[in-house]
Backbone bond lengths (Angstrom), bond angles and torsions (degrees), N, CA, C in turn:
res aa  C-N    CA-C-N  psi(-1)  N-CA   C-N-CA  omega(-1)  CA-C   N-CA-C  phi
1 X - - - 1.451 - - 1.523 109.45 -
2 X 1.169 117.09 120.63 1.508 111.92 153.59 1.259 117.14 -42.20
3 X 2.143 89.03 161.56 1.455 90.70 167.05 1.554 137.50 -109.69
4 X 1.651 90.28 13.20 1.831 90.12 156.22 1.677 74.71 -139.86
5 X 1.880 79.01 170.43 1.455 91.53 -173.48 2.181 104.78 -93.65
6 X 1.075 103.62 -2.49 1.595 112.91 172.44 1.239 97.73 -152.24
7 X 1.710 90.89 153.18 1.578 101.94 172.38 1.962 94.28 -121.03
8 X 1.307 124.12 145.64 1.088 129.18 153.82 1.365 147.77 -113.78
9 X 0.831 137.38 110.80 1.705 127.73 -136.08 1.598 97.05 -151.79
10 X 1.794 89.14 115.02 1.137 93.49 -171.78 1.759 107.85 -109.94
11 X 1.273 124.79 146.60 1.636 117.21 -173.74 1.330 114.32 -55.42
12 X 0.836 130.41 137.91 1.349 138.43 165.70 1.553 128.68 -120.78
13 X 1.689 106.80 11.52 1.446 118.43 -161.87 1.640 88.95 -63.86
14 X 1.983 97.42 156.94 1.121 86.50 158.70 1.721 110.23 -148.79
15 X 1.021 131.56 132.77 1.435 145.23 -151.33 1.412 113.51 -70.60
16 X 1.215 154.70 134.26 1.224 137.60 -175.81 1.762 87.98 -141.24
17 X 1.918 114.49 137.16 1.133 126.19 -158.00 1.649 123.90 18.92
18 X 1.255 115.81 56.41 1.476 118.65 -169.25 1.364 90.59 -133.21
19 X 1.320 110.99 144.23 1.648 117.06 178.93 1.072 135.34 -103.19
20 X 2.151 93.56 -1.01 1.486 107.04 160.34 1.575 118.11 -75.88
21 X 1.703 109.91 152.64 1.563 105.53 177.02 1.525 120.17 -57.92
22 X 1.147 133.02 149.38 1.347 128.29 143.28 1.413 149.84 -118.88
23 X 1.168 156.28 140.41 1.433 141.70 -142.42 1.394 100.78 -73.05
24 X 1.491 113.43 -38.81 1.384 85.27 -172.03 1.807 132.95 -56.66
25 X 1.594 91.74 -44.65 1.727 106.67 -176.00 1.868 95.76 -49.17
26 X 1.660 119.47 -42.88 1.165 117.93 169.18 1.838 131.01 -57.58
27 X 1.576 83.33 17.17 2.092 93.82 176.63 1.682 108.29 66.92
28 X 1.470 105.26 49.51 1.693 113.68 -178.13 1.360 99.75 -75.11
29 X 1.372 134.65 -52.08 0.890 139.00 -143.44 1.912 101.88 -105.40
30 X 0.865 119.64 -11.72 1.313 115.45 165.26 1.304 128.43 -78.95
31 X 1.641 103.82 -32.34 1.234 133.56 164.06 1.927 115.23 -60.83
32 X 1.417 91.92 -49.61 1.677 81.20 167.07 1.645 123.37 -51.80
33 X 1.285 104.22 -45.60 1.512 129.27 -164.94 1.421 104.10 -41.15
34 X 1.446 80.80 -57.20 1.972 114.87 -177.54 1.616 111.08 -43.87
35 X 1.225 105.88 -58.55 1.713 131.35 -165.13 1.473 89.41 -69.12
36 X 1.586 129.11 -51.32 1.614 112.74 -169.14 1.499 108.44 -74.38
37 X 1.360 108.22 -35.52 1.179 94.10 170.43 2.036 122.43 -71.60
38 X 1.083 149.17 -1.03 1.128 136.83 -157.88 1.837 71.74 -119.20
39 X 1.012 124.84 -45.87 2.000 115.66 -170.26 1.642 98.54 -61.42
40 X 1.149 121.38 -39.12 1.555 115.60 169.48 1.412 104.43 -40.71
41 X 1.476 113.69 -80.28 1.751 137.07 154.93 1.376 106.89 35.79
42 X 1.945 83.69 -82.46 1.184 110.68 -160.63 1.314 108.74 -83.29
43 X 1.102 138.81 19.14 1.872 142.49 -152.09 1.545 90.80 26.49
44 X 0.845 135.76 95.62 1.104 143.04 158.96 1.468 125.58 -119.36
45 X 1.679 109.65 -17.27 1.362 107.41 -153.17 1.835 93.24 -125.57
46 X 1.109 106.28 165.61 1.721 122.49 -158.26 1.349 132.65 105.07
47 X 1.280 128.03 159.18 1.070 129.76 165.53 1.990 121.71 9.54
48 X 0.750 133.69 139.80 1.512 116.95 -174.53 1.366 135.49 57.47
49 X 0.962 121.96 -6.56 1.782 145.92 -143.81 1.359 104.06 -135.26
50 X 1.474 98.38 -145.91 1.859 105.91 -176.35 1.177 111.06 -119.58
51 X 1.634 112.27 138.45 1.451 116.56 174.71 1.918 85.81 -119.72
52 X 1.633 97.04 145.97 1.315 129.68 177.41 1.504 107.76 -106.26
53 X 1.258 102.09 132.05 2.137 98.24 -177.36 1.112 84.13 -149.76
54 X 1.926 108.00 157.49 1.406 111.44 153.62 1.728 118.55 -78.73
55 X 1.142 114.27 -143.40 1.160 112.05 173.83 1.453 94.50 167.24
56 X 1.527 120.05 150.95 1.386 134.44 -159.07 1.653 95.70 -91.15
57 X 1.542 103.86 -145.13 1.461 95.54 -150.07 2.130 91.46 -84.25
58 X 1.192 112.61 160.33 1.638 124.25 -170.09 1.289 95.09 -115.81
59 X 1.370 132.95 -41.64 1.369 126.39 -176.61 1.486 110.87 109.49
60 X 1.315 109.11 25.56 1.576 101.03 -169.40 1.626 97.82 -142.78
61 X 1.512 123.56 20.05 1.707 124.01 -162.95 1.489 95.68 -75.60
62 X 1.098 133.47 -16.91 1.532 141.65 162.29 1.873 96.32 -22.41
63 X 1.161 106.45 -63.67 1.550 147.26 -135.56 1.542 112.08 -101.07
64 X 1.682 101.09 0.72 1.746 110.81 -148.22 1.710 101.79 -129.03
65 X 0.886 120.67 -179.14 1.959 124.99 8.92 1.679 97.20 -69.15
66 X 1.166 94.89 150.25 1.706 132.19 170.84 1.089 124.22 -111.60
67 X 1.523 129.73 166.10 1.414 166.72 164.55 1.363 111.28 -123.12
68 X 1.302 105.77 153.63 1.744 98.67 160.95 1.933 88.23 -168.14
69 X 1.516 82.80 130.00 1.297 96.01 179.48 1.565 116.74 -92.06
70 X 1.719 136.75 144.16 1.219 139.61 -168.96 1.956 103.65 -139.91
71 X 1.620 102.09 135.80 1.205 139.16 -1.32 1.257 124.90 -53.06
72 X 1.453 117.86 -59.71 1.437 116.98 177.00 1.571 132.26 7.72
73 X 1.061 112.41 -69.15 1.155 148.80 -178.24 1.461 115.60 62.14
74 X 2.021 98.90 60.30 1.430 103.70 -171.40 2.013 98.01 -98.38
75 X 1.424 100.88 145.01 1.360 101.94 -175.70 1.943 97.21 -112.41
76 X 1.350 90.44 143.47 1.775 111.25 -158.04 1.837 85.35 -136.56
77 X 1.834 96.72 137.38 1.026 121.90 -178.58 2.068 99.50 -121.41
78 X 1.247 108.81 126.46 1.186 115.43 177.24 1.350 132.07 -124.04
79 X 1.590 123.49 148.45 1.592 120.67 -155.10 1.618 87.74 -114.71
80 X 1.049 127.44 -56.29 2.005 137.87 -163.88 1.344 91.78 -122.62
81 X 1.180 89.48 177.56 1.546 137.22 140.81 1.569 117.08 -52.56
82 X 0.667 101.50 -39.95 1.644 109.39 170.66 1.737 110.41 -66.75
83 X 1.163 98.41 -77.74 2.165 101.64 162.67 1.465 98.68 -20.13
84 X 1.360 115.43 -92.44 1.317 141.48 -172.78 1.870 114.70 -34.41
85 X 1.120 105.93 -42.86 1.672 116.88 161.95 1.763 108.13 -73.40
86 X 1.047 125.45 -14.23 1.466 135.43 -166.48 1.934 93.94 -103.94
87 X 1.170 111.42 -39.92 1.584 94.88 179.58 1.006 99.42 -94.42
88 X 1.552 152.24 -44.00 1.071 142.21 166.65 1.783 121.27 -37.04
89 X 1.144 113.72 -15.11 2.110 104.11 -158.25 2.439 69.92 -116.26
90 X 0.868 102.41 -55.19 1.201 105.31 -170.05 1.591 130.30 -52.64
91 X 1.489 106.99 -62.00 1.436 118.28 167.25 2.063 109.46 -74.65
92 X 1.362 117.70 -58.45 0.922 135.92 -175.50 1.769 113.99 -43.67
93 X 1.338 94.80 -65.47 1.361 119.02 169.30 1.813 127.51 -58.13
94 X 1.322 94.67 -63.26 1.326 101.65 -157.73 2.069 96.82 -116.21
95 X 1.099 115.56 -13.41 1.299 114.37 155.93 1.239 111.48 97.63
96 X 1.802 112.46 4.78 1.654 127.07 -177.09 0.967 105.06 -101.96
97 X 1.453 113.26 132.78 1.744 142.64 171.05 1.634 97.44 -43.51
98 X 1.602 96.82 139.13 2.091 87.93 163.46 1.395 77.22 -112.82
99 X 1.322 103.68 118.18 1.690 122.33 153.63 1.248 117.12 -56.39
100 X 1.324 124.18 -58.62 1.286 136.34 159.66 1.789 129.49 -12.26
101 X 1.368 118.42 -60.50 1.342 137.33 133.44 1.452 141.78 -58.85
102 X 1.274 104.09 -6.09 1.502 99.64 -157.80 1.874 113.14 -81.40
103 X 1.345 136.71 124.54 1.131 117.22 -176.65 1.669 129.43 -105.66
């Protein structure tokens, strides 16, 4: 058995003189901040549960800012806090895909 039951890892790359997009300048990393704190929130997070990480560049900031949830390995594109509260109560919680986001 693992030792959380998801991992979440949100991009946080961040581009320096490159003219491709990247999640971070797209508020990746604030957004993580955000997400560990609301999975605390929710007791969601520890041992058995969910751990939240960033993670450098994924190859997909084209496409981003992103999420990507594990095992699953569903990849989620996000606009707010609101999105981000929506995959968290939804996937996290209750174990349903947001179609809506999903990339």
């Amino acid at each position: 058995m693992s030792y959380y039951d998801r991992h979440v890892f949100f991009c946080c790359n961040q581009r320096e003189g490159d003219d491709r997009p990247c999640c971070n300048a797209r508020g990746g990393s604030a957004m993580r901040d955000y997400a560990k704190q609301r999975v605390r929130e929710l007791e969601l997070s520890g041992e058995g549960k969910v751990r939240v990480n960033q993670a450098g560049c994924l190859d997909r900031c084209e496409q981003g800012p992103f999420v990507v949830v594990y095992p699953e390995g569903v990849w989620y594109t996000y606009v707010d806090r609101a999105d981000s509260d929506e995959i968290l109560e939804e996937h996290l919680q209750h174990g349903r895909i947001v179609e809506r986001l999903r990339i």
